[in-house]
Structures are given as C-alpha cells and as structure tokens.
N, C-alpha and C positions, 0 to 999 in steps of 0.2 A: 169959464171954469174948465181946467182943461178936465178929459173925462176920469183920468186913471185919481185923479185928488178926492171921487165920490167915495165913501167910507162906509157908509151905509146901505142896508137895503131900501129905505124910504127917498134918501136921495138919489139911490139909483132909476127908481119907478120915477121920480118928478125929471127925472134928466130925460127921458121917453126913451131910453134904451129898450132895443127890443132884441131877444133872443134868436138866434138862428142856428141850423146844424150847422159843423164844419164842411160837408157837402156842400153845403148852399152858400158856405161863405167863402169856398176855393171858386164855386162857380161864379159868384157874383163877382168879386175882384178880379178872376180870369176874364170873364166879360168886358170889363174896363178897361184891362190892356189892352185888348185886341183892338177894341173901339179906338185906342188913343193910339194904335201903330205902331204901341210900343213892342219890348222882345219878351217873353213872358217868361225864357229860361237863360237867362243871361251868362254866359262862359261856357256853355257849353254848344260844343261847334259839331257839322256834318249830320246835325238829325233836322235842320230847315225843314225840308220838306218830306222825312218819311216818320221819324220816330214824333218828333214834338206836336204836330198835325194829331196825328194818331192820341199821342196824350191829352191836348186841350180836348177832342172830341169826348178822351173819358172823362176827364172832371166835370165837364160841362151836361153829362151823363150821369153824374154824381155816384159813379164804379168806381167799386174796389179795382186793384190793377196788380196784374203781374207783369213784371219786366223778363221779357226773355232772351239772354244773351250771353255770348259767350266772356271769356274774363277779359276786364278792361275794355269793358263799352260803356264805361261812364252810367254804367245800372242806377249805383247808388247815390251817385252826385244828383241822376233827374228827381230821386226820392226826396233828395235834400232840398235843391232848389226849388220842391212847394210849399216851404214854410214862408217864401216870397209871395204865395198869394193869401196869405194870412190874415187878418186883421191885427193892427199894431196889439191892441192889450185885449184881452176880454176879459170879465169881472168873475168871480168865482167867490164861494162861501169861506169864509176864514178857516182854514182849520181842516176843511175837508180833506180826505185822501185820495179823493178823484174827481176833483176838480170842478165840482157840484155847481151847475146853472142858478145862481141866486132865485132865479123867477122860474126857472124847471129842474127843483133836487130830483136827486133820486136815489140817496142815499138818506140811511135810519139817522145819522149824524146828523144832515144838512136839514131836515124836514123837522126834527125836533127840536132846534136850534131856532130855526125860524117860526116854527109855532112857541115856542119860547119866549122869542125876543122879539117878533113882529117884525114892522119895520125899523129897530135900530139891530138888528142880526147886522154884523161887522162883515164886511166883502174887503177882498183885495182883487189886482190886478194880475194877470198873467202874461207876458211877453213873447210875442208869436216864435222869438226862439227857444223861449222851453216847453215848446207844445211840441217837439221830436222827440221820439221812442223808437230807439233801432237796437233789435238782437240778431245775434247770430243762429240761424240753429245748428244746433250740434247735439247727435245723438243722447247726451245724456240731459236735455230738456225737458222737463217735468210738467204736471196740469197745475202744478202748485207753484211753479215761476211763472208761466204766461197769466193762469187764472184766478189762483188764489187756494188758499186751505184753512182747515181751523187751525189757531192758535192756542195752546194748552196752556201756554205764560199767562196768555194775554186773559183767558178764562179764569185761570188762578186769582191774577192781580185783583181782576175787577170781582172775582168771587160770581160766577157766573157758568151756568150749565152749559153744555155743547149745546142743547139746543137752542140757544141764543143765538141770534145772528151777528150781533155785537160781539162775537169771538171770533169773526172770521178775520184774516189778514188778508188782504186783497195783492193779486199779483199783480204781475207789470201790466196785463193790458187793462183792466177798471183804471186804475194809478194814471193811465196815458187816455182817460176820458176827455172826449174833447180835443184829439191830439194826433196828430199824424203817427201812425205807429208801424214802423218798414220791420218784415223778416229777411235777412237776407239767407239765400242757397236753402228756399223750402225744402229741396226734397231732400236734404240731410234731415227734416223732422221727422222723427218716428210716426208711421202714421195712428197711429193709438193717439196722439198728440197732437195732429192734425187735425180729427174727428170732434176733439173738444176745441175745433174753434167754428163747428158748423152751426151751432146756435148764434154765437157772434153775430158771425156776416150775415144770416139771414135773418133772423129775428131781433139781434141786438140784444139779446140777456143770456147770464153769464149761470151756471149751476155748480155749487162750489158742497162736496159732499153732502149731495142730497135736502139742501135746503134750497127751500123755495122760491127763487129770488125773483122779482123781476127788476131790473135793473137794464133798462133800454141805453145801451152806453151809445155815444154817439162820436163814431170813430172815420179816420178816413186811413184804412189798411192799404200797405203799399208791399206787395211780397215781388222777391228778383229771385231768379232760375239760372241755371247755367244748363243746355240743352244734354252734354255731357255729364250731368250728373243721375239722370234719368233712367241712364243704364250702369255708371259706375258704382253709386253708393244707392238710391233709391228711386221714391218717385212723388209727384203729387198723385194725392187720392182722388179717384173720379169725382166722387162727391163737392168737394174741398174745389176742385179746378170750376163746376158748373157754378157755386157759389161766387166766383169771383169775374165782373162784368167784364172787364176786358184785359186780355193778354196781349202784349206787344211789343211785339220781337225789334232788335237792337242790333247792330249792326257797325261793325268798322270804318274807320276814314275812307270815303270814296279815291280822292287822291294826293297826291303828296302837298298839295299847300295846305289842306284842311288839317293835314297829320302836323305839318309843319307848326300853325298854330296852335295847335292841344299844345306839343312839345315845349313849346315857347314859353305858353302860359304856366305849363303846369310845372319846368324844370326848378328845382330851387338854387339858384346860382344868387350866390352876394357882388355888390360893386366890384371889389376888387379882381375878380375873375373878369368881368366884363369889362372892366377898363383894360384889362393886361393883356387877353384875347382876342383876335379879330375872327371871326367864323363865315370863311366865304360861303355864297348862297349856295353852290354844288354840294359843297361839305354836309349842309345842312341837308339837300334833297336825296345828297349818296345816304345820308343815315336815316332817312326815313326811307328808303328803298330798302334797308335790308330788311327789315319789319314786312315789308311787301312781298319780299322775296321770303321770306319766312312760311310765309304764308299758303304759299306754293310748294316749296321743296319738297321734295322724294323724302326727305330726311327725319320731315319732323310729322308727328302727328298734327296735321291741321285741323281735325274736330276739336282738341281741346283748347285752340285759340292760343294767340297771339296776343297778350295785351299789351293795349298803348302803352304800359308802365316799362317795356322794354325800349322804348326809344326815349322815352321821357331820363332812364337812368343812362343809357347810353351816351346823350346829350350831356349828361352832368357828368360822367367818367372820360370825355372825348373835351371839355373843356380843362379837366383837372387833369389830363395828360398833357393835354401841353401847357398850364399852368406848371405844373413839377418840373418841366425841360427847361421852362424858360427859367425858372426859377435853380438851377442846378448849372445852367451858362452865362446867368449872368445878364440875361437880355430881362430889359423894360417889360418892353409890349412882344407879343408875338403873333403869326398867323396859325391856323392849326394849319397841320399837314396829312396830307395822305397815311403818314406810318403812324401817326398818334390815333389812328382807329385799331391798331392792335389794342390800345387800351380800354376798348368798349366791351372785347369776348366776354370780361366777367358778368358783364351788364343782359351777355343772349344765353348762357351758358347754362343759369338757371332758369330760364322763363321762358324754355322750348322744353315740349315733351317728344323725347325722338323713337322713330319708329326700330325694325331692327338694324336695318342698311346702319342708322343715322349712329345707333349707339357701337356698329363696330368701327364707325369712322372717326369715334368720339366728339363729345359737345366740341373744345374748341378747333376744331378741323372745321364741323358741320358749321361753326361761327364764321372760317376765316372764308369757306366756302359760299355765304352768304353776300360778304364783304365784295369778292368775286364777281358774284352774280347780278350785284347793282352796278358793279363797276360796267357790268359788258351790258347793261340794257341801258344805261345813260349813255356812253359815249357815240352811240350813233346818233344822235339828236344835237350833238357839237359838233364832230369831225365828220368827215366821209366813210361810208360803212367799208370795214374791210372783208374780204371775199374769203371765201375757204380755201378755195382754190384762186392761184394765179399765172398766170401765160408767163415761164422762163423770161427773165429778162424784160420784163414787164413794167415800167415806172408806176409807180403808185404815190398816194402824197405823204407816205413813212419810208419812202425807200431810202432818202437821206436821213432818214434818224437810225435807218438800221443800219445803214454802211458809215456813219459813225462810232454806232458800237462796236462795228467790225473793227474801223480803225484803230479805235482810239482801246480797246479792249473793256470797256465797260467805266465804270465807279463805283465805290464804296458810297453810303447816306447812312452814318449814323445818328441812331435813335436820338443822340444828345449833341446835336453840333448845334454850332450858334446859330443866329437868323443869320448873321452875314455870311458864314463857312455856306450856310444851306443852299443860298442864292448865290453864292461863288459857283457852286458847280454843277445848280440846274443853269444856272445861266452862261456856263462855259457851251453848251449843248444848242449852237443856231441853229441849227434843223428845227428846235421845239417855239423859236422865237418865229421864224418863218411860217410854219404851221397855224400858228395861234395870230398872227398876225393878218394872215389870207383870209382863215375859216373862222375867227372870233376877233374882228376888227375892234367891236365895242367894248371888250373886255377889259375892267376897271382894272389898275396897274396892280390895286392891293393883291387881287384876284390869279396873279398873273402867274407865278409862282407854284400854287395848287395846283392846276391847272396841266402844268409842265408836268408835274407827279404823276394827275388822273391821265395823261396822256400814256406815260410808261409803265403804269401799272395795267392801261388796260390793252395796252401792247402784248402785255405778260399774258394776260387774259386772253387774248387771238393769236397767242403761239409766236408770235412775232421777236420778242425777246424773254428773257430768263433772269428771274428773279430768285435769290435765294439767304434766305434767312441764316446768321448767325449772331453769335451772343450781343455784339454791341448796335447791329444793326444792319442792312440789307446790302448784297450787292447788285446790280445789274447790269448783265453780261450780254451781246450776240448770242443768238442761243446757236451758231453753231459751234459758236467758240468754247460755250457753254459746255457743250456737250462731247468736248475733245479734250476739252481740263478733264472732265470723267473718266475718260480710257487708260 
C-alpha cells in the first residue's frame, strides 16, 4: 500500500510511521546522499568545494542559515534546491491551516478534531514541493503577514470574543509549518519586524496580540543578504544574526568555464536559434570575460556586484543579434561575429552600478569599453603578445597584416552583410590566413572566420589599427592612414 493512499489517523499509526522534525528530516536524506556519492545540489555550479561543503555541514547541524552574497550568486536557487532533500509526501490533519503533525498537533483545530474523531480524524498528504514559502522583505512588511493577527470577520462569523484564540488568522510563517520558509534581502526588514521573529528561531512559538500561545512550529528558515545592503538601506539586528546558526558567504564563478556553464544552463534559447547559430568557443569565453572584466573596472562599482544574470542575458541578446542578421540576408545558418556583440550593451547597461568616472563616460561607452578589455586579455593566450614599444623597422608576426591595410587602405564590415560577403573579405586578407595557420594550426575551419575579427579588433585594441564605427557598420583602416583622412 503505497503510503500517501493512508486516509486515516488509525491507519496511519498501523502503517508504523513515525514523526520527525524537518531538521532531522533535511539531515537524514542529506546523510544518504553523501553516503551514495551522489550530488546533493544538482545545477548548481562553482560552490563544489566552498559554498555547498559549508551548507551540508549546516543542515547536518540542523541551523537556521543565512546566505551571504552579493547579487547573482545563485542565493536563492541553494534555498530552493532543499526541497530535494525532502521526504516525498508527509501526512498532515485534514483541514489544518498549518500543516498540523497527525501524531504531534499543535494547533486548537487539529487537537480537537482528533479528540473528536480518534483514530478515523481524516489526514492527507503534503508534497515536498509545497513545503516552500519564500517572501521578499520590503519595508512595508507587517507582524500580521509573517505572524498572524486577530480577525474581526472571522470573530463575528463564528460569534466569538477576541479572547478566543479561534479568532486568530495565522500569517505566512505558522501557514509554512513544517516547511522550508526563505526571506530574501533581510536587511530590507524593518527591524521592529525582525524582533518578532526572535521567539521563532529560538523557542519555536509564535505570540499573536498578546495571546498565549504556545505553538512550537517546526520550521527550517533560510534568510539571504546582500553585503551591500547593510549600509545602503539597513541591517540585520544583532539579536536576530546570534539567533541564526550559520552564515555563509557566496561567491562568483571562479573561472570562465564554471561561468560558461551557469550561462549555458540557465540561457533561455529555443531550437530554432540553435540550429540557425553556431557560437564559437572564443565568442563564448570573450562574453564571459566581460562579466570578469566588469568586475574589476575603474568604472563600475564592484561592491554592489555583478550578477551572473548579465551574461546569462548577454548570451541570449548575442544569439538573437545574429539570428536578426541572418534572418534580414537571407542566410540559413550563421556564425556569430565579433560586431553582433554590440548587441549585448543592453544586456550590461542596466546590470552595472557605475561609479563617477563610469557615468560621465556613460553605461554604453563603459559596455563597449568592457568589450575591449576581454578582447586585449584573451589574445595573448592565441597569438604572440604584442609590445608597447617596438625597434623602427622591426618584423613582428602583424607587420603583414598592417602593411596591408596600408596597402590596400582598409575595408568597410557591415552590420548586415551575408555570411558569404563576410568571408569574401576577411578572407581576401592572407596575412590573417598565415597568422592563424602558424599560431592556431588546430583551429576548427567553422571557427576560422571569428577568429580573423578577434585578431583585428584586437589589433584595434594595441593601437595597431583603427576601427571606426558608422551607421550601417565598421571600417577598418592603418591607423596612420587613419589618422591623415582626419587632417
């Protein structure tokens, strides 16, 4: 008989179910993972060995927890991902409002229902995904939404004095009894609001104007921080932080493959994008560099973070720019290109906070400036690094790709040319076939094409040549030629 078909409280007791806290029941099923070598937070990547360590020791701990990180460190997702250590169903009193333990009520409902009905008191099942209870807090949060209040209705209906306890309307967290219940960005909670959750976590019972309750609710609280909110809008209350067994701190993609995979996983892209596009591996590791580069620049404030959601959107605006190209020429399939990353600024534009330098350079300068910045720290890792300085007359392995632009006086790339126009005229340019052929023999042929781009854009990048943007799309010039068209 499978368990969740028991309907009763008598058949509940003959099936030998036994009660446990949700504490005891995250640690028990964490215990078994770890035993069987399985993963215990599955999708979520780059906390292996600092963040996830750190968490099994608190459940196993049976701690409250606070996450502490800046935005887009995957806070909320670890909050989410322990309804997986759940128990599939657990049984509850029919009717209850908070989720009342058949064999430990603790509500005036549950208790007098079962002294009522004995063993046929009616139970149902609960499914470990609706045992998650997640608010935001936001300043105008109340003791009467987290905790409860009287109800004047509800006292009328049943014809009943305040002093009844059977008048109270219980808030969200009795309601989430039994239940994983996440705050996210505590220190936005007023702390007046904070203070009515110190009986909570340390006691377990709730006081809902001035009635007596005891009511040991049995909760597993999951609150996330952002270190910058501490001094921008509030704080946690001393009290409220000693209550909560362990804090720990969260942290960004160590390096670009780790980033590379969040982005992957978490981009929302349909078939059709994916059959149409080809996204070389560079394309991919240049657009998680700028996130990197972000992170560092003069420009932007880096206390209040960088989140992973700027590459994750990035990625999904840098496929749908060149889906739109390809689809406006006429071409099947295409590759992305180096120029279809102008179509990511909107994606960094809003998701950097810049400092002052940054906002009189304005967001998309500080975006293109980014862009930039990954181009000139990847290419020394394919080609030979070029020098600041060089000896007059000096061979180096771009002297033939610049005494081609001399010659030849540059080319026009626009925004919207076909695949075949595109690779007409990086491919007119042997200097860049010669290059890639010496310094990246292996280089897959789809690959080949981008590659020639990242070479001239990051030419641009060491002063070497001169790129300049107008309406339909880029030229690329000798910069000294460059620089006598000016005069």
């Amino acid at each position: 008989m499978k368990i969740e078909n028991i309907k009763t409280l008598g058949e509940l007791k003959k099936s030998g179910y036994e009660s446990k806290s949700i504490k005891d029941e995250l640690r028990s099923n964490l215990r078994e993972k770890i035993k069987a070598g399985q993963t215990t937070f599955e999708g979520v990547h780059g906390f292996e060995n600092t963040v996830i360590p750190e968490l099994e020791r608190a459940i196993l701990s049976r701690h409250n927890i606070n996450l502490l990180g800046l935005r887009g460190q995957a806070k909320t997702r670890l909050a989410r991902k322990m309804i997986e250590l759940l128990d599939e169903y657990i049984p509850y009193v029919e009717g209850s409002e908070i989720n009342d333990d058949p064999l430990k009520p603790i509500s005036r409902f549950a208790k007098d229902l079962i002294e009522s009905k004995g063993d046929e008191t009616p139970i149902s099942w609960l499914h470990r995904s609706d045992r998650f209870f997640e608010k935001l807090a936001t300043p105008d949060v109340t003791v009467a939404d987290l905790i409860g209040d009287v109800d004047p209705i509800k006292a009328a209906n049943l014809k009943l004095s305040y002093a009844d306890d059977r008048v109270i309307h219980f808030g969200m967290i009795p309601r989430a009894n039994r239940c994983i219940f996440v705050i996210n960005e505590l220190p936005d909670l007023q702390a007046r609001i904070q203070v009515a959750l110190f009986n909570i976590l340390q006691e377990g019972d709730i006081q809902i104007r001035g009635f007596k309750l005891r009511m040991p609710l049995d909760m597993q609280f999951v609150f996330t921080a952002n270190p910058e909110d501490y001094t921008n809008r509030g704080s946690i209350v001393t009290p409220l932080k000693d209550r909560i067994g362990s804090q720990i701190l969260t942290h960004y993609p160590d390096t670009i493959k780790i980033a590379r995979t969040i982005t992957e996983q978490e981009a929302k892209l349909d078939a059709l994008q994916n059959d149409m596009v080809y996204v070389p591996s560079l394309a991919r590791d240049l657009l998680e560099q700028v996130s990197f580069e972000a992170r560092e620049s003069e420009y932007i404030d880096n206390k209040s973070g960088i989140s992973a959601r700027l590459s994750i959107t990035a990625f999904e605006n840098l496929l749908s720019t060149a889906e739109r190209r390809a689809l406006k020429s006429g071409d099947d399939k295409t590759t992305v290109r180096l120029s279809d990353f102008m179509g990511i600024i909107p994606s960094i534009t809003g998701k950097v906070e810049l400092v002052y330098e940054g906002e009189q350079e304005g967001a998309a300068v500080v975006a293109q400036h980014l862009l930039g910045d990954a181009i000139h720290t990847f290419f020394p890792a394919y080609f030979p690094k070029i020098e600041k300085l060089e000896k007059e007359d000096q061979k180096t392995a771009y002297t033939d790709i610049i005494e081609w632009f001399f010659a030849e006086s540059g080319f026009e790339l626009l925004d919207d040319c076909t695949d075949a126009e595109y690779q007409r005229i990086l491919g007119s340019i042997v200097p860049l076939e010669i290059l890639i052929k010496k310094y990246q023999p292996q280089l897959a042929n789809e690959d080949k094409f981008f590659m020639k781009e990242f070479i001239l854009w990051a030419l641009v990048e060491y002063k070497k040549l001169s790129k300049d943007r107008f309406s339909e799309g880029y030229q690329f010039k000798d910069i000294y030629g460059s620089f006598i068209s000016k005069l």
